[in-house]
C-alpha positions as CSV (number, residue, x, y, z in Angstrom):
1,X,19.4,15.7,-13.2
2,X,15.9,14.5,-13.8
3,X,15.2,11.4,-12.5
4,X,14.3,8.4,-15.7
5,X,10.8,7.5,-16.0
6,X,10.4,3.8,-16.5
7,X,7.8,2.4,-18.4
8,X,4.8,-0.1,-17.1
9,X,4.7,-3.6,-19.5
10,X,1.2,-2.7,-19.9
11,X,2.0,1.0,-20.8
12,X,0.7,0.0,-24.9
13,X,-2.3,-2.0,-23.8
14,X,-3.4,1.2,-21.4
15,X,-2.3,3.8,-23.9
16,X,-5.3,2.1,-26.2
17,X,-7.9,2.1,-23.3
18,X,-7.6,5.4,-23.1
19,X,-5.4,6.1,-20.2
20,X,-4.0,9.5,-19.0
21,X,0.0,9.1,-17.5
22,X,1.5,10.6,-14.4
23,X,4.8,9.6,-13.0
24,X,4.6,8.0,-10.0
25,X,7.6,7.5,-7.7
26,X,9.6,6.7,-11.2
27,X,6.8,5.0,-13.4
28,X,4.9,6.2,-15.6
29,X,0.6,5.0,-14.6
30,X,-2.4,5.5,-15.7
31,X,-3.5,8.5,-13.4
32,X,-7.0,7.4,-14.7
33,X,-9.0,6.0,-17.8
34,X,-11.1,9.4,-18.9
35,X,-14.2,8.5,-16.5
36,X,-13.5,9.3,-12.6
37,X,-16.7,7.9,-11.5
38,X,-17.2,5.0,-13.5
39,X,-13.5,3.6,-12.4
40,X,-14.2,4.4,-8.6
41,X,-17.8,2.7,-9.0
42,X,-15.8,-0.3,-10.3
43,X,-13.5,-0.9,-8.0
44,X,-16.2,-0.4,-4.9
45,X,-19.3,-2.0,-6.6
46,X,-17.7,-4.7,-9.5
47,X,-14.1,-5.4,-10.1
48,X,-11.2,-3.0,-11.3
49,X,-8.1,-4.2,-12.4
50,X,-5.0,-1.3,-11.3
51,X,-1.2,-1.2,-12.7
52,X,1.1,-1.6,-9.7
53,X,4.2,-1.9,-11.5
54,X,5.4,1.0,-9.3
55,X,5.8,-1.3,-6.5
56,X,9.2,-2.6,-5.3
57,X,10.1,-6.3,-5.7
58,X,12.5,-7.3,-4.0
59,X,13.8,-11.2,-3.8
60,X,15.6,-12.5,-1.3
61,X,17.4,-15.6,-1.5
62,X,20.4,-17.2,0.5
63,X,20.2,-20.0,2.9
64,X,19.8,-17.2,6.2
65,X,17.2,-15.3,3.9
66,X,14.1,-16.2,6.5
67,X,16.4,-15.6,9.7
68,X,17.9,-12.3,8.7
69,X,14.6,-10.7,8.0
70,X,13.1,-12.1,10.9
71,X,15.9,-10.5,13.2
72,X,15.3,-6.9,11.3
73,X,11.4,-6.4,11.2
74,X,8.7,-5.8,13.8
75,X,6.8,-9.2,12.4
76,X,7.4,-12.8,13.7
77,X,8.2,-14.3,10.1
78,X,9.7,-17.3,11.6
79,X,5.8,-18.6,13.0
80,X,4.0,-16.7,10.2
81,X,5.9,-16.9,6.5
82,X,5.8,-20.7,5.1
83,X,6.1,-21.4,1.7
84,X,2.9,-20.2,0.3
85,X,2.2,-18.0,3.2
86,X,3.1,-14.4,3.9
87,X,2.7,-11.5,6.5
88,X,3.2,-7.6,6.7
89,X,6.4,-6.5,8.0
90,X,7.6,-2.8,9.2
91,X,11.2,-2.2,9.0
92,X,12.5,0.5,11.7
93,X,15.2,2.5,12.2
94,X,17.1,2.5,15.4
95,X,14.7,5.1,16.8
96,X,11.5,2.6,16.2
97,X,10.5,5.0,13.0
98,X,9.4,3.4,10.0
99,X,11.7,3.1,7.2
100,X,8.9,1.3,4.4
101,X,6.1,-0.6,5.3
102,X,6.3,-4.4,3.5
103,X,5.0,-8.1,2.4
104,X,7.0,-10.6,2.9
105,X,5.9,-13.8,0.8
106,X,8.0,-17.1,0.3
107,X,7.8,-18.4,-2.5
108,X,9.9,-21.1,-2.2
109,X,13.5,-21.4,-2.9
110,X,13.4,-17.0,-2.6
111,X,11.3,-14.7,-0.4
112,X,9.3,-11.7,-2.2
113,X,9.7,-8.5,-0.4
114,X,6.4,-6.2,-1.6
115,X,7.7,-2.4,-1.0
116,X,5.8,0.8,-0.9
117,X,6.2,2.7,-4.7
118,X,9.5,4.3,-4.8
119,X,11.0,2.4,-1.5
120,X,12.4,-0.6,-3.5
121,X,16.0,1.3,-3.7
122,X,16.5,2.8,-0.7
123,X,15.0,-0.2,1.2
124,X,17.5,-2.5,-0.2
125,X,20.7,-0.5,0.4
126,X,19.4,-0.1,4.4
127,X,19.2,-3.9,4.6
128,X,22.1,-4.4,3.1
129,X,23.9,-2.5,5.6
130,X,23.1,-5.0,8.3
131,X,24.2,-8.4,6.4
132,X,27.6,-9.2,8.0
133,X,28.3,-12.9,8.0
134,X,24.6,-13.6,6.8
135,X,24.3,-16.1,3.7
136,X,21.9,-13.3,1.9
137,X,21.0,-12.0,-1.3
138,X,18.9,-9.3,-2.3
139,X,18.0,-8.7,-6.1
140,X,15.7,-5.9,-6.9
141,X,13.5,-7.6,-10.0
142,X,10.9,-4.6,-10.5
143,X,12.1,-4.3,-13.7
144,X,11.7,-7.7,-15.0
145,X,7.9,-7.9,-15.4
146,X,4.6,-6.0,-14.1
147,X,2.3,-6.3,-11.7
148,X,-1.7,-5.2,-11.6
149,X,-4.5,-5.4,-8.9
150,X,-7.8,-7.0,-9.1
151,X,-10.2,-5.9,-6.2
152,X,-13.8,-5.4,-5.9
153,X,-16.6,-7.8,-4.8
154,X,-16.3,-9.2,-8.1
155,X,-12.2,-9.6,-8.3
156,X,-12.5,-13.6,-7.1
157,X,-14.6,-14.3,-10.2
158,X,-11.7,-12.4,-12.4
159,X,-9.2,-14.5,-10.3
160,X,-11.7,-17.6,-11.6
161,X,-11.8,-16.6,-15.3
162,X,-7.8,-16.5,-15.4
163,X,-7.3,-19.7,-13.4
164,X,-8.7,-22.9,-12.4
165,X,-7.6,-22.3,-8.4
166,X,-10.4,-20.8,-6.2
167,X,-9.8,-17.7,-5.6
168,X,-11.2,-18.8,-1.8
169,X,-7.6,-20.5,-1.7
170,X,-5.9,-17.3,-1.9
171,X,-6.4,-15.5,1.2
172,X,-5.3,-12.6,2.2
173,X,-0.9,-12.5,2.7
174,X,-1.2,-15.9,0.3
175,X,0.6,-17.1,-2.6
176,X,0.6,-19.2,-5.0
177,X,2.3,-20.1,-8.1
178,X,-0.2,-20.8,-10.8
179,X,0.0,-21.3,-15.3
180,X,-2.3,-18.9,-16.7
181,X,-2.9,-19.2,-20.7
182,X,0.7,-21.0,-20.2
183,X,1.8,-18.2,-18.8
184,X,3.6,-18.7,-15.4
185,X,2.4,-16.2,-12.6
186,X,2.3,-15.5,-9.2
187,X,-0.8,-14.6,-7.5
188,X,-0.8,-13.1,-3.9
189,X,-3.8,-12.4,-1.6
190,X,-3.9,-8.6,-0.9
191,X,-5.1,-7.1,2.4
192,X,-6.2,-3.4,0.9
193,X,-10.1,-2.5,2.4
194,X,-12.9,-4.3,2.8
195,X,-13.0,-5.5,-0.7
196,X,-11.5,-9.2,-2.5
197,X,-8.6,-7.9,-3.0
198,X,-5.5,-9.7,-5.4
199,X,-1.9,-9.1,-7.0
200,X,-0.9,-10.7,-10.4
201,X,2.9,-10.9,-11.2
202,X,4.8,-11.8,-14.0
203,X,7.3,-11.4,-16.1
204,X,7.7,-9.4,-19.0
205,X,6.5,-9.6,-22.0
206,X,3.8,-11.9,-21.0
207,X,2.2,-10.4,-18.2
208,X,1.2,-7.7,-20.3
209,X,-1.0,-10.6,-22.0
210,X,-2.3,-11.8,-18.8
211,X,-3.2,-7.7,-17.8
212,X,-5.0,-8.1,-21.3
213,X,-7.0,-10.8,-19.6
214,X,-7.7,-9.4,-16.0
215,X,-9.8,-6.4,-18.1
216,X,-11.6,-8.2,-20.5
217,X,-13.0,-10.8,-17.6
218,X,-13.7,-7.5,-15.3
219,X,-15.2,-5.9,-18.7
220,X,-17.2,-8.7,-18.8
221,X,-18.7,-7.9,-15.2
222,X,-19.2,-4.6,-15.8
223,X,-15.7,-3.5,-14.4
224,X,-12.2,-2.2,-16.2
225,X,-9.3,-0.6,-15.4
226,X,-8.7,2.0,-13.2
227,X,-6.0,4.2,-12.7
228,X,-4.3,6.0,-9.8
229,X,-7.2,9.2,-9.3
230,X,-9.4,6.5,-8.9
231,X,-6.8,3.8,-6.3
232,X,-5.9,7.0,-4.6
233,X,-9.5,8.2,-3.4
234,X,-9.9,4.7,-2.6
235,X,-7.7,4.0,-0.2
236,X,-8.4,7.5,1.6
237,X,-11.9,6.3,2.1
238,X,-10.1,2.8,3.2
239,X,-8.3,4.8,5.9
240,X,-5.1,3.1,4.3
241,X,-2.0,4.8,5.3
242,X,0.7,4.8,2.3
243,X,4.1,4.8,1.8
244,X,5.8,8.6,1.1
245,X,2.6,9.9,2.9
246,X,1.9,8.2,5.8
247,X,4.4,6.0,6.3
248,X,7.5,8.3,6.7
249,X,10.5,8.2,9.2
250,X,8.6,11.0,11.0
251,X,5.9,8.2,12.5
252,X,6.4,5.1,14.3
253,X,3.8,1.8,13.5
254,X,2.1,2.4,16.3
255,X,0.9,6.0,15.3
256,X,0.3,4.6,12.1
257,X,-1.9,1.4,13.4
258,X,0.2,-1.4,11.9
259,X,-0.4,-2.9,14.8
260,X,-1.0,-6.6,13.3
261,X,2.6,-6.0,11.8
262,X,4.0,-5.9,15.3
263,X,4.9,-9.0,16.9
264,X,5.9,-8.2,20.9
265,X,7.0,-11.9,21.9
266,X,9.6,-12.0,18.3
267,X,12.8,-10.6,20.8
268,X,15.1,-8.7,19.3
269,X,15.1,-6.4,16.0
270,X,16.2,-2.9,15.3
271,X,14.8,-0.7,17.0
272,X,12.2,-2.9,19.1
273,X,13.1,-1.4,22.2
274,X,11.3,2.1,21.7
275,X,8.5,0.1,19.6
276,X,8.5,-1.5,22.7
277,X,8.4,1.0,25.5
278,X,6.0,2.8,23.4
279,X,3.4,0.2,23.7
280,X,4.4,-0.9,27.6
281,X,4.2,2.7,28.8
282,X,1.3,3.3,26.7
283,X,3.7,6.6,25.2
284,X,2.6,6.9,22.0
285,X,1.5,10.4,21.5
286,X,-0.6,10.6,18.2
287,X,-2.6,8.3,15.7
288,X,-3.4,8.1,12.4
289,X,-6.9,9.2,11.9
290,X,-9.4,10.6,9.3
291,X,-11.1,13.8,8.1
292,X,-13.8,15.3,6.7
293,X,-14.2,18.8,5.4
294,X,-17.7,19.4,3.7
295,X,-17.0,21.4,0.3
296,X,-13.6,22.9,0.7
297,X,-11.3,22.4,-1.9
298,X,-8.7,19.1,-0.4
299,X,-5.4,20.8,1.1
300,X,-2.4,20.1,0.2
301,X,-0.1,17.2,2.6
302,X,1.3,18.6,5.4
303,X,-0.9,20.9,6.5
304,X,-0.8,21.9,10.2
305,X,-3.8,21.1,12.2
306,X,-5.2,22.8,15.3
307,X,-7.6,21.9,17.9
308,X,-8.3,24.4,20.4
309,X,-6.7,27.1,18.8
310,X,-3.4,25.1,19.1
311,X,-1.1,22.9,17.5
312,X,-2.1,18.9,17.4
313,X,-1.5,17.0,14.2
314,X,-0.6,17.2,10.6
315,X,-2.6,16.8,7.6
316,X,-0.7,13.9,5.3
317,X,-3.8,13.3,2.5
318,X,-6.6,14.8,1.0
319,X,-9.3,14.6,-1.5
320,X,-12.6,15.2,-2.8
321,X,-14.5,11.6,-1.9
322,X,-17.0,9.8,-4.5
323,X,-18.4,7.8,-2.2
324,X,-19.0,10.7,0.8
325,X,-19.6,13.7,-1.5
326,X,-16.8,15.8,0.4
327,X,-13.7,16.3,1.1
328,X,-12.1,13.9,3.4
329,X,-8.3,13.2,4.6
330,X,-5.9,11.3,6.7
331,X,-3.4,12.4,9.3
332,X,-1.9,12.2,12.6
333,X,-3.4,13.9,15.4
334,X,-2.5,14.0,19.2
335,X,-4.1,11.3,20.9
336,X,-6.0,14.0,23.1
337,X,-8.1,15.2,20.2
338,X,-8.8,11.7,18.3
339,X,-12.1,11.5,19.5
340,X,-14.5,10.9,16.0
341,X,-16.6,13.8,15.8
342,X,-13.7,15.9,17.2
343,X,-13.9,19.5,15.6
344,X,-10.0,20.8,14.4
345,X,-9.2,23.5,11.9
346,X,-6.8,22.5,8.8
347,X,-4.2,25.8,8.2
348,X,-3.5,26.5,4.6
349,X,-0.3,27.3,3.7
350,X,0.9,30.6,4.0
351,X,-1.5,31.4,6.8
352,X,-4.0,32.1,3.7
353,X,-7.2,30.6,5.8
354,X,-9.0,27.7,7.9
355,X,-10.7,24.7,7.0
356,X,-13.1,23.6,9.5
357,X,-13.1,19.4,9.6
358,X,-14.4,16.9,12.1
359,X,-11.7,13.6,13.3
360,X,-13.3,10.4,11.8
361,X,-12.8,6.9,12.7
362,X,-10.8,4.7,10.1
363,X,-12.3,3.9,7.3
364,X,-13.3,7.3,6.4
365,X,-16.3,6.3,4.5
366,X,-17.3,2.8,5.9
């Protein structure tokens, strides 16, 4: 059975910008606007606005909501999320692996649960095994509206041009609740690179009026949209770990630096023992790290990588860099060889030849 593609509530607006589609994790995106460059120059030197309808939403209501959460992720969300306020979470299995990497906002009378694209379901039915005598509720609301990026130096002045609140009072893991164009929306501060960086939710129909706006302000600065070629290369060079990529059972949120998602004082959550003893016994065996390869061609995820002649990591992305003029990646790599400047060799599949590459530092390309 094929899996159903849903539509993004901005699907009509992009299809008249020009945009190309892809499915991603069950959407249908923008994979890019017909100009590579110009999108990738926007969102590093201006302001893109990116469709992230593809990311779960998950709301969370019930009188336990904060207390049940608390007791199931690595983060301390009793001292950090507030109404308003935020903080990234890492939910782990009983082996301390990660099951999705997430952002936990309350907004009030519900908390928001963020998910990685394509998490949202699976997510939900693992937390849902664990409520017993808990007063909680989880409703997936994806479906009920959109949701689109703004980031680049410029994205605050979008954020200005939609709304009379500062963007300066939207930090990074804040929320707030704002009228836009009578149009009630949720904007969160984003923590994705060095850039400004914010999400925009609503519901449908209207928040395909307010994506509608977000352009035509970045238009007006000499950004536009962007699509997912363009969000994709970005966060490579970001040295941003994703979810179906990075962030996989196989790793553990040590390995794949979410350290400032891990709380060690919180007590007790599934699977905080090895998360633990990992970080006590300094255990952890890999890291997440980057690559460059000069002019090959990107290989594909899951490449094996040897240093030495032998075997030490896995290759999890890859592609051709705008901003470094090469090829660059991400991946794990035994802690032995994570040494920036490192030289490894990245196997093709099938044996079918070697690509030289040296480790980098995250961010790939400062």
């Amino acid at each position: 059975m094929t899996q159903s593609v849903h539509a993004s509530p901005f699907s009509s607006l992009e299809a008249r910008l020009g945009a190309r589609f892809i499915d991603v994790a069950g959407w249908s995106l923008p994979s890019g606007f017909g100009d590579l460059r110009e999108e990738h120059r926007a969102a590093r030197s201006s302001v893109a606005v990116i469709d992230r309808s593809a990311c779960g939403r998950i709301k969370v209501t019930g009188k336990d909501r904060l207390d049940f959460l608390h007791r199931l992720c690595t983060q301390d969300l009793k001292t950090l999320v507030a109404p308003g306020r935020g903080a990234p979470a890492v939910f782990t299995n009983n082996k301390g692996r990660i099951v999705d990497f997430v952002s936990v906002f309350d907004l009030g009378d519900s908390l928001l649960l963020l998910t990685s694209p394509g998490a949202r379901t699976a997510l939900t039915e693992w937390i849902r095994k664990y409520i017993v005598m808990d007063q909680v509720a989880l409703t997936d609301i994806t479906g009920e509206g959109g949701a689109f990026r703004v980031t680049g130096p410029l994205a605050p002045q979008v954020i200005r041009a939609l709304t009379d609140v500062p963007a300066s009072a939207i930090e990074p893991h804040r929320a707030l609740g704002i009228v836009i164009g009578g149009i009630e929306a949720t904007v969160m501060g984003e923590e994705a690179g060095p850039r400004p960086t914010f999400q925009v939710i609503a519901d449908a129909p209207a928040a395909s009026e307010l994506f509608h706006m977000a352009v035509s302000a970045a238009r007006a600065l000499h950004g536009g949209p962007a699509g997912e070629e363009a969000r994709n290369i970005m966060r490579i060079e970001d040295g941003l770990p994703e979810g179906s990529a990075e962030l996989t059972e196989d790793y553990n949120p040590w390995e794949a630096r979410l350290d400032a998602a891990i709380s060690l004082t919180k007590g007790c959550y599934l699977g905080q023992e090895v998360v633990a003893r990992l970080n006590t016994y300094d255990k952890v065996s890999k890291r997440l790290v980057g690559f460059r390869m000069g002019e090959a061609q990107p290989p594909p995820a899951g490449s094996r990588i040897l240093a030495d002649g032998r075997e030490a990591g896995t290759l999890t992305s890859a592609v051709r860099s705008l901003a470094a003029g090469e090829t660059i990646g991400l991946g794990y790599i035994r802690i032995a060889h994570e040494e920036p400047g490192t030289e490894v060799e990245i196997v093709l599949p099938d044996q079918d030849g070697r690509i030289p590459a040296r480790v980098t530092s995250l961010p790939v390309v400062p």
